[in-house]
N, C-alpha and C positions, 0 to 999 in steps of 0.2 A: 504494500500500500504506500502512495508517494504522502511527502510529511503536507501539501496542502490540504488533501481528502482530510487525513487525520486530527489537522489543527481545525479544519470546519467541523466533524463528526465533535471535538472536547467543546469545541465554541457552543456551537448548540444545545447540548447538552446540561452546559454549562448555564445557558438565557434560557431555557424552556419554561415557561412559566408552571407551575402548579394552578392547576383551576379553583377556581373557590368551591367544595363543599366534597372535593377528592378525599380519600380516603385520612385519616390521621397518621404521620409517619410515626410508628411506633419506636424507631430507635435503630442503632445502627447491626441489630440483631436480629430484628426483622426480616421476613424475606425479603420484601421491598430493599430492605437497606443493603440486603445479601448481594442482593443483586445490582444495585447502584456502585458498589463497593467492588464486585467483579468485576463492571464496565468501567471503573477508576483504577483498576489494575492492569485493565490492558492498555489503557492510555499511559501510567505511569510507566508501566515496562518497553514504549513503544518510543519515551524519551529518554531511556536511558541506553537503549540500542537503536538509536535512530535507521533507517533504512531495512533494518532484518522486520521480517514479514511472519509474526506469531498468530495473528486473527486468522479467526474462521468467521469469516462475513454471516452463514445464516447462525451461526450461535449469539454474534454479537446482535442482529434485528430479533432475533428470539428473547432476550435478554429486555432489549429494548420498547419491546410490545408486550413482555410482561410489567414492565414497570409502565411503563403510559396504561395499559387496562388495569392495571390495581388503582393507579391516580385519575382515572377515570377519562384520561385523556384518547382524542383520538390521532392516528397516526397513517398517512398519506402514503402513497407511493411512493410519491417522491423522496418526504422525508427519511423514509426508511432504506431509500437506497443510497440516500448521504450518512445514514446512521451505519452503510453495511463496508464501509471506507473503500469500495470496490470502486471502481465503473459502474455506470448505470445499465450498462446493458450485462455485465456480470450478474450487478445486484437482482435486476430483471427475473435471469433467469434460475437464480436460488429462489426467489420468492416462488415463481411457477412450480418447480419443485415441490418447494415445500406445502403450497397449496393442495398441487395432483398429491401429494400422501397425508391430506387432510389435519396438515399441521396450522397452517395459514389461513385465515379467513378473509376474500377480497367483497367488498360491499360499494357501492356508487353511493358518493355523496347526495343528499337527501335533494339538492338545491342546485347543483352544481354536475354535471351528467359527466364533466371530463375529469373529476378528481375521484381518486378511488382512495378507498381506507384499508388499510388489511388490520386482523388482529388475530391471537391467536386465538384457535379453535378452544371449548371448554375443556375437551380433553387434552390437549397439547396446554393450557394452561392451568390443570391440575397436575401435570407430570414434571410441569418446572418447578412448581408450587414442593413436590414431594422432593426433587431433587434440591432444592435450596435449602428444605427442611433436612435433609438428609447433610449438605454440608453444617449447618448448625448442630445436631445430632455429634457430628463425630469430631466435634471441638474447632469448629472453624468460630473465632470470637475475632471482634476490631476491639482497637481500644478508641477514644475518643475523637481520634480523628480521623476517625472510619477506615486505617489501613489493617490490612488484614496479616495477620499473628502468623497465620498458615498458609503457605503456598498454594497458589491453584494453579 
């Protein structure tokens, strides 16, 4: 992934606003937090090895459309394939994937006929849900400034 894709993916990430009446961030032990905390880990690791290439683009939009549907946000095509630090037309076709094995959920904006939203399926977002619990489970802890104790 080249270091502009990467610096827009931490930018954004960084300004996303929380909507008003999304979920309560329970703490940085949370899955929520578990998982905001993975995706500040691949961005930490990604400047301290600049140019080496560790992301897996649909884990990171997986990741990333768990945390927007717990905060109740919704997330765009587009957005999601600046979130996948790929090319667009990479990003494109991991989403297609992940959709054809009913990971991904694509929906047309209510108002808007050229925007589309994807989010993850219920069952793809009870399996991250288990897996996030499962890295809390076996001693994955931050301490206050949400870096993580344990390698992932």
């Amino acid at each position: 992934m080249d270091a502009p894709n990467r610096t827009r993916r931490m930018t954004a990430r960084r300004e996303r606003p929380i909507r008003r009446g999304a979920p309560a961030f329970a703490g940085p032990d949370s899955l929520v937090g578990i998982a905001v905390a993975l995706l500040e880990q691949i961005d930490r690791r990604a400047a301290f090895l600049p140019g080496a290439e560790f992301e897996d683009p649909q884990w990171l939009m997986t990741l990333e459309l768990f945390v927007a549907g717990e905060e109740g946000r919704a997330i765009s095509v587009s957005s999601l394939c600046l979130a996948s630090g790929v090319p667009a037309t990479t990003a494109l076709r991991h989403i297609r994937s992940l959709e054809s094995k009913g990971i991904f959920e694509r929906s047309s904006h209510p108002s808007d006929r050229r925007i589309s939203h994807v989010r993850l399926s219920p069952a793809a977002r009870a399996q991250v849900a288990r897996y996030l619990a499962s890295l809390r489970a076996s001693g994955l802890v931050m301490n206050e400034e949400s870096a993580l104790r344990a390698a992932h």
